[in-house]
VMD Tcl script that builds the backbone (N, CA, C; Angstrom):
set m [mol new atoms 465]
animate dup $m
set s [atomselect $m all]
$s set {name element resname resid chain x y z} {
  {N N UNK 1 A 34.311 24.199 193.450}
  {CA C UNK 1 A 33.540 25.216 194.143}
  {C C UNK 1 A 34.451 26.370 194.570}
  {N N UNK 2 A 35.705 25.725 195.069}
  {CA C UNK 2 A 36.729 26.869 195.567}
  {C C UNK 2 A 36.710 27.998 194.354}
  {N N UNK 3 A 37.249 27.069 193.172}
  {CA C UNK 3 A 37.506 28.090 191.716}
  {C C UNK 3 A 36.336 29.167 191.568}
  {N N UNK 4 A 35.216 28.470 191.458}
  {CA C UNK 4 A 34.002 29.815 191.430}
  {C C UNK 4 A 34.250 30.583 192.305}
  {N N UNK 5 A 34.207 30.377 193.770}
  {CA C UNK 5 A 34.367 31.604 194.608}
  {C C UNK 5 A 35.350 32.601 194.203}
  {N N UNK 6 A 36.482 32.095 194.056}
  {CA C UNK 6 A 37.743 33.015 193.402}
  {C C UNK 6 A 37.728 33.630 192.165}
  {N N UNK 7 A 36.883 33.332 191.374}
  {CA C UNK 7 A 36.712 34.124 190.197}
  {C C UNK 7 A 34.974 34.697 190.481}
  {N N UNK 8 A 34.501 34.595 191.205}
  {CA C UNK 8 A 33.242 35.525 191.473}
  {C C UNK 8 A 33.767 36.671 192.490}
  {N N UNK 9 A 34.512 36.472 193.207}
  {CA C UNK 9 A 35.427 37.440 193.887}
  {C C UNK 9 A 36.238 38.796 193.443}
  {N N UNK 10 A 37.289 38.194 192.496}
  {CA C UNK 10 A 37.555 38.554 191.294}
  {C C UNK 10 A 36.847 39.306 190.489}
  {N N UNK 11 A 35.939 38.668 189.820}
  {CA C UNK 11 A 35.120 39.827 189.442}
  {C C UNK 11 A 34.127 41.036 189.845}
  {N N UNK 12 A 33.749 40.545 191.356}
  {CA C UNK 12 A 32.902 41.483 191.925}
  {C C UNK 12 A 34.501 43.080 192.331}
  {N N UNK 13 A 35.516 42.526 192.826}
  {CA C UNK 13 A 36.566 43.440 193.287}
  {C C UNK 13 A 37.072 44.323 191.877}
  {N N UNK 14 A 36.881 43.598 190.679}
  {CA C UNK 14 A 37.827 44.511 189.519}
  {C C UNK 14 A 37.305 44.949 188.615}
  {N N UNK 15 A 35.698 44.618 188.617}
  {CA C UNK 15 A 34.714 44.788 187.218}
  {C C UNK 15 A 34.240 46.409 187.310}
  {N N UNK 16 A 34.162 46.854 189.158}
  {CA C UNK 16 A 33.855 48.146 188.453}
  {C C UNK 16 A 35.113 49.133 188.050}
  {N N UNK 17 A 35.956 48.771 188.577}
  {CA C UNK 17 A 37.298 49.232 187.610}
  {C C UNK 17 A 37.375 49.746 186.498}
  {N N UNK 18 A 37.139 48.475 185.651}
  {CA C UNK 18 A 37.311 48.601 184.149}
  {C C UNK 18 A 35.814 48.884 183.860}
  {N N UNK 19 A 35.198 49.504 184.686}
  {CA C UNK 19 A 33.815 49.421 183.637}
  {C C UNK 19 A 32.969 51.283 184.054}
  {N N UNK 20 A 33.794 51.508 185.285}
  {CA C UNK 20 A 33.752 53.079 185.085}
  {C C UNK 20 A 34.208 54.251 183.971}
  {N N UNK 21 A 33.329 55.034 183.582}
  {CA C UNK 21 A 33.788 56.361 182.756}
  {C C UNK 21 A 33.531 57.693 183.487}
  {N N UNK 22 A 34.221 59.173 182.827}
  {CA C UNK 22 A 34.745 59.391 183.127}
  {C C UNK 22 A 33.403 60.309 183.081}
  {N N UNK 23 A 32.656 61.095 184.040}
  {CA C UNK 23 A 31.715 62.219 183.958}
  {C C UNK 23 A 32.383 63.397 182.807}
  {N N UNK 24 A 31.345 63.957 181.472}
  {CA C UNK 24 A 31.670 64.603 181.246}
  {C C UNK 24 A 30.707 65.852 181.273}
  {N N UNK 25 A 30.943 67.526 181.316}
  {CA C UNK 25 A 30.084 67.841 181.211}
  {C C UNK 25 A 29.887 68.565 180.362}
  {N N UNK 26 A 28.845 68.857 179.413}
  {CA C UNK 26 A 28.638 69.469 177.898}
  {C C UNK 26 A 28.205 70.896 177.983}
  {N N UNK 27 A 27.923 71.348 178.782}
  {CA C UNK 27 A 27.409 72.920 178.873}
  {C C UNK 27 A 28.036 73.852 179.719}
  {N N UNK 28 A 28.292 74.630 179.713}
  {CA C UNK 28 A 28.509 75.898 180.672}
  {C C UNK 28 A 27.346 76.851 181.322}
  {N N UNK 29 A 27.172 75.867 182.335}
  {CA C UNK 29 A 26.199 76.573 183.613}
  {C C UNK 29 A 25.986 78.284 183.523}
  {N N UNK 30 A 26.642 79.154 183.156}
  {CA C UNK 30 A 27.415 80.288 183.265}
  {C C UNK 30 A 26.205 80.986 182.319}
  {N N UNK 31 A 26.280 79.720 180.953}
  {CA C UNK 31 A 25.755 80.241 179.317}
  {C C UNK 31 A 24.797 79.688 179.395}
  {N N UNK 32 A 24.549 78.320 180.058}
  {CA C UNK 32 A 22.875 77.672 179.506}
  {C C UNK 32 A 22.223 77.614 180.695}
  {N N UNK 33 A 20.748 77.943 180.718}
  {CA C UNK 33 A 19.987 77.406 181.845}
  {C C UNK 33 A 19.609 76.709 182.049}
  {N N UNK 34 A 20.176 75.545 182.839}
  {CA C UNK 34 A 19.795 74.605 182.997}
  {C C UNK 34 A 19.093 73.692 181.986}
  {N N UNK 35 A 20.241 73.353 181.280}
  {CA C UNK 35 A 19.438 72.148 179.858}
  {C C UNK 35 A 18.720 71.308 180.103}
  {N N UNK 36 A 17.994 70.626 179.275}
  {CA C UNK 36 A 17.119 69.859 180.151}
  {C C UNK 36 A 16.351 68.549 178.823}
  {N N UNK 37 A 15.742 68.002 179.065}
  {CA C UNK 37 A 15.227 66.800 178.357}
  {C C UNK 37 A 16.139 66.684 177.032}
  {N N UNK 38 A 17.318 65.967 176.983}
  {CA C UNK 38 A 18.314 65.817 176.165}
  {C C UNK 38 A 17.916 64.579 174.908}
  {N N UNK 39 A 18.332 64.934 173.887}
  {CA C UNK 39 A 18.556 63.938 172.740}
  {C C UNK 39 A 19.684 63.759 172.778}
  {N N UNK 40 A 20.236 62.358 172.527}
  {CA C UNK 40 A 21.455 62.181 172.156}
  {C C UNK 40 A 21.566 61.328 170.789}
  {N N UNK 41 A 22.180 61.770 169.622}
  {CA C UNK 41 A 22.831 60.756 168.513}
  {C C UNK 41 A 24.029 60.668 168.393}
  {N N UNK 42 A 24.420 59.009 168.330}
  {CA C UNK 42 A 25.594 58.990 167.904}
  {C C UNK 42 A 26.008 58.509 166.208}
  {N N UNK 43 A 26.788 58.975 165.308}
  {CA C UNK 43 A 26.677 58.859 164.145}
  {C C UNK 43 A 27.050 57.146 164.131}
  {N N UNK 44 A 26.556 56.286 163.533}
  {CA C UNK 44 A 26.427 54.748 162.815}
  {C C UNK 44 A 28.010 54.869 162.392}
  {N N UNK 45 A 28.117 55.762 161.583}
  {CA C UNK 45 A 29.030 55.313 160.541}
  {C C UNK 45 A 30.643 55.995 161.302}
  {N N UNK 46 A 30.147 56.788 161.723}
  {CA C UNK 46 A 31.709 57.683 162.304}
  {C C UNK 46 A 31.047 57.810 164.392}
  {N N UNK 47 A 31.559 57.283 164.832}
  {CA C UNK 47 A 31.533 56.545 166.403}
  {C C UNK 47 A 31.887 57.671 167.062}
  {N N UNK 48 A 32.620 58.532 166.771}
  {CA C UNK 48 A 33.238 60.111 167.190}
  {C C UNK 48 A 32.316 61.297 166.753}
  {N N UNK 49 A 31.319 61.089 166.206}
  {CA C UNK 49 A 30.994 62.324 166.247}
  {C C UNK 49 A 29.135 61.929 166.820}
  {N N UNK 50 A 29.146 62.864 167.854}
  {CA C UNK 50 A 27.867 63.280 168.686}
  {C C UNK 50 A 27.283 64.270 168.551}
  {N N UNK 51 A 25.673 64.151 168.700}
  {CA C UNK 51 A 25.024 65.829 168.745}
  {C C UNK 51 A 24.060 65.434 169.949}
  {N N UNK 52 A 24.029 66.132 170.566}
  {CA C UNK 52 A 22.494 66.546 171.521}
  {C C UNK 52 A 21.727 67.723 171.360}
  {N N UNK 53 A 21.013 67.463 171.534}
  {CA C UNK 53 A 19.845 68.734 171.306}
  {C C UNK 53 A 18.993 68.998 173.348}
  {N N UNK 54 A 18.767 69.979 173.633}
  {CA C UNK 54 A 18.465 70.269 174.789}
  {C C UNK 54 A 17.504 71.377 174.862}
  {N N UNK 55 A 16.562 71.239 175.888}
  {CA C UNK 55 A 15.371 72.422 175.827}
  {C C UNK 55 A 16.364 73.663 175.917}
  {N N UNK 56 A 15.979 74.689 175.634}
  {CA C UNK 56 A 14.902 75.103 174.642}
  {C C UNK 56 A 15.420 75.025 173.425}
  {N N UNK 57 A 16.913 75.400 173.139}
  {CA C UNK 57 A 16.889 75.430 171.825}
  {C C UNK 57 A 18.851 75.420 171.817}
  {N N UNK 58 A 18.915 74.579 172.280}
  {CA C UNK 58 A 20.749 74.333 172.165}
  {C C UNK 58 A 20.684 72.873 171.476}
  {N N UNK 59 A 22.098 73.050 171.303}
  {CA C UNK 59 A 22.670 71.675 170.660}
  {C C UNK 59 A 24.144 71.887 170.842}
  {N N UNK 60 A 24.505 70.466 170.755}
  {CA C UNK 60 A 25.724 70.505 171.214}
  {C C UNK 60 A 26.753 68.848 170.152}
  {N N UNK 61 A 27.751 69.945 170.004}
  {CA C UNK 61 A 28.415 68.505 168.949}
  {C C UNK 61 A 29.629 68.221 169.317}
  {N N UNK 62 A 30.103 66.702 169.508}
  {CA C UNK 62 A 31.253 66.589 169.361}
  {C C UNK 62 A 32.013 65.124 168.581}
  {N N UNK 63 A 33.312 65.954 168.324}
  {CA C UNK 63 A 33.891 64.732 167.134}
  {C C UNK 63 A 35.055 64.259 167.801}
  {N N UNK 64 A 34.887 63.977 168.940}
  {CA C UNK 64 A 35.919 62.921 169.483}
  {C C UNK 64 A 35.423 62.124 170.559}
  {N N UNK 65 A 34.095 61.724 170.043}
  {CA C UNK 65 A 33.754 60.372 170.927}
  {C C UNK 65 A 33.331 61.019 172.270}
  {N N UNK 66 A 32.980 62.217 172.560}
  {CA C UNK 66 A 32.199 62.662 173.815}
  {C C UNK 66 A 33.180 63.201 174.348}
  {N N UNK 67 A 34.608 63.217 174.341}
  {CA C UNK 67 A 35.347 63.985 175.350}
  {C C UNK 67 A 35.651 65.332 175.309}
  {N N UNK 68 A 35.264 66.069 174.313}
  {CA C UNK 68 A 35.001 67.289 174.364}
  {C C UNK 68 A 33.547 67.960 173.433}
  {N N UNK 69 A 33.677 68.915 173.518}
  {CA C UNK 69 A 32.079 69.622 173.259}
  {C C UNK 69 A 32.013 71.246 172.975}
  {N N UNK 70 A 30.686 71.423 171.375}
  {CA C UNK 70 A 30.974 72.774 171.483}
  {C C UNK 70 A 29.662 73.008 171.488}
  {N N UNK 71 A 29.069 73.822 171.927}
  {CA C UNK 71 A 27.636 74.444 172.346}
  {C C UNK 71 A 27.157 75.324 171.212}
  {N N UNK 72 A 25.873 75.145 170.403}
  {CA C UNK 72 A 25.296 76.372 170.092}
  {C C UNK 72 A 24.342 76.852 170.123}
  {N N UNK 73 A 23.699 77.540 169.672}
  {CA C UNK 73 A 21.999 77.736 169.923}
  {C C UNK 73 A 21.235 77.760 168.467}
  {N N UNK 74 A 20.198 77.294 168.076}
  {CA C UNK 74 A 19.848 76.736 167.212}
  {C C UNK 74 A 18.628 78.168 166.692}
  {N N UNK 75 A 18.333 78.065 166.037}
  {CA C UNK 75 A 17.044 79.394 165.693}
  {C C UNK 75 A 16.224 78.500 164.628}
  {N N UNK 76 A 15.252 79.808 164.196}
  {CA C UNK 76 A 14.511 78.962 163.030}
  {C C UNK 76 A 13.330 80.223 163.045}
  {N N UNK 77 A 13.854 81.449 161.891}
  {CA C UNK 77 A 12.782 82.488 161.860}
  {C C UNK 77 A 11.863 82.070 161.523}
  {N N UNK 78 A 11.023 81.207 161.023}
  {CA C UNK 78 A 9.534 80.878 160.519}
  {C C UNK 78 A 8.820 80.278 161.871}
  {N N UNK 79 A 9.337 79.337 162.151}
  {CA C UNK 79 A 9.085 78.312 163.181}
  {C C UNK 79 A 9.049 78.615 164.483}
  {N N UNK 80 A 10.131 79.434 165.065}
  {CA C UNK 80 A 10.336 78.996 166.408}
  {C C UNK 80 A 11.067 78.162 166.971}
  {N N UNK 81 A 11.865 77.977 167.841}
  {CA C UNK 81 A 12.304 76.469 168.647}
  {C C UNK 81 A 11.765 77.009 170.303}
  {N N UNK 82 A 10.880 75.728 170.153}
  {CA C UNK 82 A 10.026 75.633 171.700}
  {C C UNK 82 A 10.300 74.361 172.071}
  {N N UNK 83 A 11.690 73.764 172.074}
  {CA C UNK 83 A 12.031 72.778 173.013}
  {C C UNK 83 A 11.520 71.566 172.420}
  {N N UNK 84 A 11.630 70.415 173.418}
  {CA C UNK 84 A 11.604 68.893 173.073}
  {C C UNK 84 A 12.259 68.393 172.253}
  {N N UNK 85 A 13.419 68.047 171.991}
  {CA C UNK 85 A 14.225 68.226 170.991}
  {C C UNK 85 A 14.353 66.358 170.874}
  {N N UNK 86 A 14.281 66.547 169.843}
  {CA C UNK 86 A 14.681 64.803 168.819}
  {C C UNK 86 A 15.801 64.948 167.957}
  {N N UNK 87 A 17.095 64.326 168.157}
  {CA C UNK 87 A 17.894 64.397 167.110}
  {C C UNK 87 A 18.079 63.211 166.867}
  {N N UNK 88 A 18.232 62.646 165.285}
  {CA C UNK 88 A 18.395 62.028 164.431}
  {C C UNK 88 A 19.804 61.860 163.417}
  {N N UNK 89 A 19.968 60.775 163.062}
  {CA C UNK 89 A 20.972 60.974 161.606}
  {C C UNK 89 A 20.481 59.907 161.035}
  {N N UNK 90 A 20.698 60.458 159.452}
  {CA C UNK 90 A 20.049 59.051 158.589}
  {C C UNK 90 A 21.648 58.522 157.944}
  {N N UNK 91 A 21.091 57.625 156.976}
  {CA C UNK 91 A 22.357 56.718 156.563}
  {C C UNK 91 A 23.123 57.360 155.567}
  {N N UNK 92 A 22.837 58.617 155.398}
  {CA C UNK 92 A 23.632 59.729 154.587}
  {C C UNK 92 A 24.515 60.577 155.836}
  {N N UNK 93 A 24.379 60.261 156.781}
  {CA C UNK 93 A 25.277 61.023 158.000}
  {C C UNK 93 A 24.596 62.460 158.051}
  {N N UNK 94 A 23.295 62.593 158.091}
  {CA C UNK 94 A 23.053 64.068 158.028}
  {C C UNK 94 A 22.611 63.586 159.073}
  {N N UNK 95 A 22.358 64.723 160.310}
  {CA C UNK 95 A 21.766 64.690 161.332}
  {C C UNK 95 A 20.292 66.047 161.071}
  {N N UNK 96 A 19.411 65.714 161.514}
  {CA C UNK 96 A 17.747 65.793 161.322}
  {C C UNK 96 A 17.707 66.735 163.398}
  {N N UNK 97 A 17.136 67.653 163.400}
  {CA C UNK 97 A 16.605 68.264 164.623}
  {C C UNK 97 A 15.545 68.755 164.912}
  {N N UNK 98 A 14.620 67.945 165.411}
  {CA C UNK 98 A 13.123 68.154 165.712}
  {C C UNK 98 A 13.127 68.409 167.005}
  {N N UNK 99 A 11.918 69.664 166.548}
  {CA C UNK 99 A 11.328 70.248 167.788}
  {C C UNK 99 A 10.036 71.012 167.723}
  {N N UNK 100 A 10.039 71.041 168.824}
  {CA C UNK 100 A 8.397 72.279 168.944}
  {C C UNK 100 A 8.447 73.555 168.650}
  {N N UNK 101 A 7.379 73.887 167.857}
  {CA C UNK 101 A 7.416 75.639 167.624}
  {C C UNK 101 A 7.207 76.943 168.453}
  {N N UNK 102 A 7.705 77.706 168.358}
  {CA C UNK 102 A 6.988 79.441 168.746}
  {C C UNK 102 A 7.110 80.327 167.479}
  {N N UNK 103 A 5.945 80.056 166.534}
  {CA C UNK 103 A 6.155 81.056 165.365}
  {C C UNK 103 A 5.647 82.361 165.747}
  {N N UNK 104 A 5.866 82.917 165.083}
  {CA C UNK 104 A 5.675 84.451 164.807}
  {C C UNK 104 A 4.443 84.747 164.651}
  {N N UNK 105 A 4.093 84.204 163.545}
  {CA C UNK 105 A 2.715 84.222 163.233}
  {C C UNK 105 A 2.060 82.825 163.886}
  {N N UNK 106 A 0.764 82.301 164.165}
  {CA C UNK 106 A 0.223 80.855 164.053}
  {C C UNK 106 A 0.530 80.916 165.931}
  {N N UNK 107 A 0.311 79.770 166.360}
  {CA C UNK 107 A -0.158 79.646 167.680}
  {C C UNK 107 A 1.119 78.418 168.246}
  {N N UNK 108 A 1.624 78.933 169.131}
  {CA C UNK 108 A 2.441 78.731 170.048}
  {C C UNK 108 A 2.153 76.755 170.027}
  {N N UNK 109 A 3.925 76.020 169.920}
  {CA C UNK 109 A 3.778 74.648 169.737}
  {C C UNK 109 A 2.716 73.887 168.759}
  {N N UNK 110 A 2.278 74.452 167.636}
  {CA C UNK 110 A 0.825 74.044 166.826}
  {C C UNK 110 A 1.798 73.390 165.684}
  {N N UNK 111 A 2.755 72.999 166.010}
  {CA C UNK 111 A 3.494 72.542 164.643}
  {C C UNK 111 A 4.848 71.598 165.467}
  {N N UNK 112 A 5.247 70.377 164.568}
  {CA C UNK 112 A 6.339 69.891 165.366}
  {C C UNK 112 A 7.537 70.179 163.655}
  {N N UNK 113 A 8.565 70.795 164.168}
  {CA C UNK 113 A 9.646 71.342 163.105}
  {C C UNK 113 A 10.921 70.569 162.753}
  {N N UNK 114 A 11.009 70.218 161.912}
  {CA C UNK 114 A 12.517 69.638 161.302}
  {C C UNK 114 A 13.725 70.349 160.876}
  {N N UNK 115 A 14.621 70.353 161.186}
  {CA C UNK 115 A 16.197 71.025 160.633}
  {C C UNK 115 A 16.737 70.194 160.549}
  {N N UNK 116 A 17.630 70.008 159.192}
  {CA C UNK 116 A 18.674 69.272 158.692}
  {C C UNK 116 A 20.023 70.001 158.668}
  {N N UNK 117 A 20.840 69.198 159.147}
  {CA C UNK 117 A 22.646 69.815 158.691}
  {C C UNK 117 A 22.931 68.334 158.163}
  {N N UNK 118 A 23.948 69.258 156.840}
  {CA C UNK 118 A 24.465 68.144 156.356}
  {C C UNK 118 A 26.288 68.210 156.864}
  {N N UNK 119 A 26.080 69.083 157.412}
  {CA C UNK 119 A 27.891 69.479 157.696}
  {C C UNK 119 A 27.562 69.752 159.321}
  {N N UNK 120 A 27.227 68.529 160.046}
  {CA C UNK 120 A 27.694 68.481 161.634}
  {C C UNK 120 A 27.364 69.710 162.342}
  {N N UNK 121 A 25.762 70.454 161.739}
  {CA C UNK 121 A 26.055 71.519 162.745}
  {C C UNK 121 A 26.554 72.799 162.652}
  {N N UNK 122 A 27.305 72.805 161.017}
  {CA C UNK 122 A 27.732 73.829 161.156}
  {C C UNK 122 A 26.788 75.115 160.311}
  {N N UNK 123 A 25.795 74.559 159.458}
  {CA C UNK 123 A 24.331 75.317 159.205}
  {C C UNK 123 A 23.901 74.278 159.135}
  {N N UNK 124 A 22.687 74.691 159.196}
  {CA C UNK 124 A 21.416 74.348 159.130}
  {C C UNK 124 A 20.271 74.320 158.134}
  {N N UNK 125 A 19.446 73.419 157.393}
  {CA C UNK 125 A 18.398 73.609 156.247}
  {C C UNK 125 A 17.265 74.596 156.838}
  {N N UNK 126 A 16.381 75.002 155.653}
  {CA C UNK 126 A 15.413 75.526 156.298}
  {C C UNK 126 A 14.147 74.695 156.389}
  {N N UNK 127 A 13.944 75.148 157.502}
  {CA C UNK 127 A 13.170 74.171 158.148}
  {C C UNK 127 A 11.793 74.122 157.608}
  {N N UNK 128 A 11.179 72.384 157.818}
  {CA C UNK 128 A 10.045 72.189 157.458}
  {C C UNK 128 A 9.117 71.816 158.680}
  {N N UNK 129 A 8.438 71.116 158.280}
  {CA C UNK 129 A 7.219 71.295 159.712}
  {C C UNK 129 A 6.090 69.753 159.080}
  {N N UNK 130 A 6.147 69.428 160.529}
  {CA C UNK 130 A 4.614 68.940 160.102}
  {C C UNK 130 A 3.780 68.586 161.279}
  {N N UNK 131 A 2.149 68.004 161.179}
  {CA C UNK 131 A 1.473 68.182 162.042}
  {C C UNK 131 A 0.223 69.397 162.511}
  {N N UNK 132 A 0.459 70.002 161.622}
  {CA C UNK 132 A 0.097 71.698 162.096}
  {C C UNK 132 A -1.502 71.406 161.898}
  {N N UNK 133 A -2.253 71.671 162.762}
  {CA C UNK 133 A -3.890 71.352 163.082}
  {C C UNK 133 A -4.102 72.609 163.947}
  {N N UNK 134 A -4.637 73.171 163.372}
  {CA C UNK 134 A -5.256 74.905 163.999}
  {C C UNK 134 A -4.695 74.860 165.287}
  {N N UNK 135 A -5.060 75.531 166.528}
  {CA C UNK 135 A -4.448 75.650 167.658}
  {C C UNK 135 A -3.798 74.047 168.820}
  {N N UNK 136 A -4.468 72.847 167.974}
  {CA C UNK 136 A -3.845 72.183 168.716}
  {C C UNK 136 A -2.685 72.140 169.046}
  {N N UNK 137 A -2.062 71.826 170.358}
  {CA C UNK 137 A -0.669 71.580 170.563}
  {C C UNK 137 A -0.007 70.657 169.901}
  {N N UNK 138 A 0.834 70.579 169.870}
  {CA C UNK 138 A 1.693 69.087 169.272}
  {C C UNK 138 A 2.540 69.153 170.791}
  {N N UNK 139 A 3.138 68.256 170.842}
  {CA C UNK 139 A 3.914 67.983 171.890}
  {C C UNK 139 A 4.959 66.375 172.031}
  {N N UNK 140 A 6.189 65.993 172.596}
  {CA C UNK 140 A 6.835 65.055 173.163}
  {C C UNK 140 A 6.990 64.651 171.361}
  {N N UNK 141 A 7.454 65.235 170.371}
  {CA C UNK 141 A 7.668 64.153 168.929}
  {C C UNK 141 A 8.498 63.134 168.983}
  {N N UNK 142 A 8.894 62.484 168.417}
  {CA C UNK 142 A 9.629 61.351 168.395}
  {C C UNK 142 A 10.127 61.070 167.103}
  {N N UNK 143 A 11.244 60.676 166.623}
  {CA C UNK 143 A 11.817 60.342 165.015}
  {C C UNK 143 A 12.693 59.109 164.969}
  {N N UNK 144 A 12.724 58.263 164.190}
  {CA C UNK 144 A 13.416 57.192 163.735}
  {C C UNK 144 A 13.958 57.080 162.552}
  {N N UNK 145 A 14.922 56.314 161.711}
  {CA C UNK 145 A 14.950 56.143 160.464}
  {C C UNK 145 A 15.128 54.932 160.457}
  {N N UNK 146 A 14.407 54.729 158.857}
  {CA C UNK 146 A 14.304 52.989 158.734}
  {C C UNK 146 A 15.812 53.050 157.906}
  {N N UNK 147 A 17.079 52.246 158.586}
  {CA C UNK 147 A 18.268 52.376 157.806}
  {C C UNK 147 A 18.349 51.151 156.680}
  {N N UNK 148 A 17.145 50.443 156.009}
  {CA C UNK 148 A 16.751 49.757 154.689}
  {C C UNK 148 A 16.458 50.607 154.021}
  {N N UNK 149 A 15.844 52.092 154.200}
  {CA C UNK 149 A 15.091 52.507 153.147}
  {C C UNK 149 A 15.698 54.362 153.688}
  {N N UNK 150 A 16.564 54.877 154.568}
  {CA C UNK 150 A 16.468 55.904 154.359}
  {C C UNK 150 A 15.041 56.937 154.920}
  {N N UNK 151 A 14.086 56.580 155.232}
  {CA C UNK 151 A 13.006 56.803 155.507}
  {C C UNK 151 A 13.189 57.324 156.897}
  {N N UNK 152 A 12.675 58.699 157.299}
  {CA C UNK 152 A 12.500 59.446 158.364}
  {C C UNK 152 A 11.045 59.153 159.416}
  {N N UNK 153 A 10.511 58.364 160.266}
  {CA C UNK 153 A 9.114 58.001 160.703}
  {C C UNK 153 A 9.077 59.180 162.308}
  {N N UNK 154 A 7.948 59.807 162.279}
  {CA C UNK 154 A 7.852 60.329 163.704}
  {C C UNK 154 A 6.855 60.370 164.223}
  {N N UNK 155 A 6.620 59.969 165.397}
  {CA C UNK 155 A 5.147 60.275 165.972}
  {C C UNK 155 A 4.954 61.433 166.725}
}
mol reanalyze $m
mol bondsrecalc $m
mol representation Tube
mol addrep $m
């Protein structure tokens, strides 16, 4: 009984020790307003490289495991980016960025939008879309990939 106490002791005194990290922070207050409902992916295959996506229309990547970070802002002349952001990577290491629209033409969020980079961010595909039902909203999307089949699923 003694032994348990001493190693429940033990661990309550040293566990948060080793089990704290280190706050980091990814934006510059200065440049973004207040980011907000965040995606985070981390790549499967390479453990160091991260993207987030953040309302309205930032993203943010980094390739050393979260301890540093570069900010950009994302566009999409057809589409729009109106926030809610879903980021993805499939088993090809491309990372996938869904979000809500403000097109130009067509009615404000009536479409939920996809962007692909195959190079981390550094462009972007042109974007496709789906969902689009006359003025309904779309809203909150969601994306998965089935990593058996490569397959992109979103609700």
């Amino acid at each position: 009984m003694k032994t348990l106490l001493i190693i429940t002791l033990f661990y309550l005194l040293w566990s948060p020790v080793f089990s704290q990290h280190t706050n980091i922070r990814i934006d510059d207050p200065q440049v973004v307003n207040s980011p907000n409902e965040p995606s985070i992916m981390v790549n499967p295959k390479n453990t160091d490289q991260m993207m987030v996506g953040s309302n309205l229309d930032y993203y943010y990547v980094s390739e050393d495991g979260g301890y540093s970070w570069e900010s950009y802002q994302l566009s999409s002349e057809e589409n729009g980016v109106w926030g809610d952001p879903c980021i993805i990577t499939d088993t090809a290491q491309a990372f996938y960025f869904m979000h809500l629209s403000n097109p130009a033409s067509g009615n404000w969020i009536d479409r939920i939008v996809c962007q692909k980079t195959d190079n981390f961010g550094e462009s972007w595909d042109t974007e496709s879309y789906t969902g689009l039902n006359g003025t309904r909203a779309q809203d909150k999307e969601w994306a998965v990939v089935d990593r058996a089949t490569n397959n992109i699923y979103m609700t």
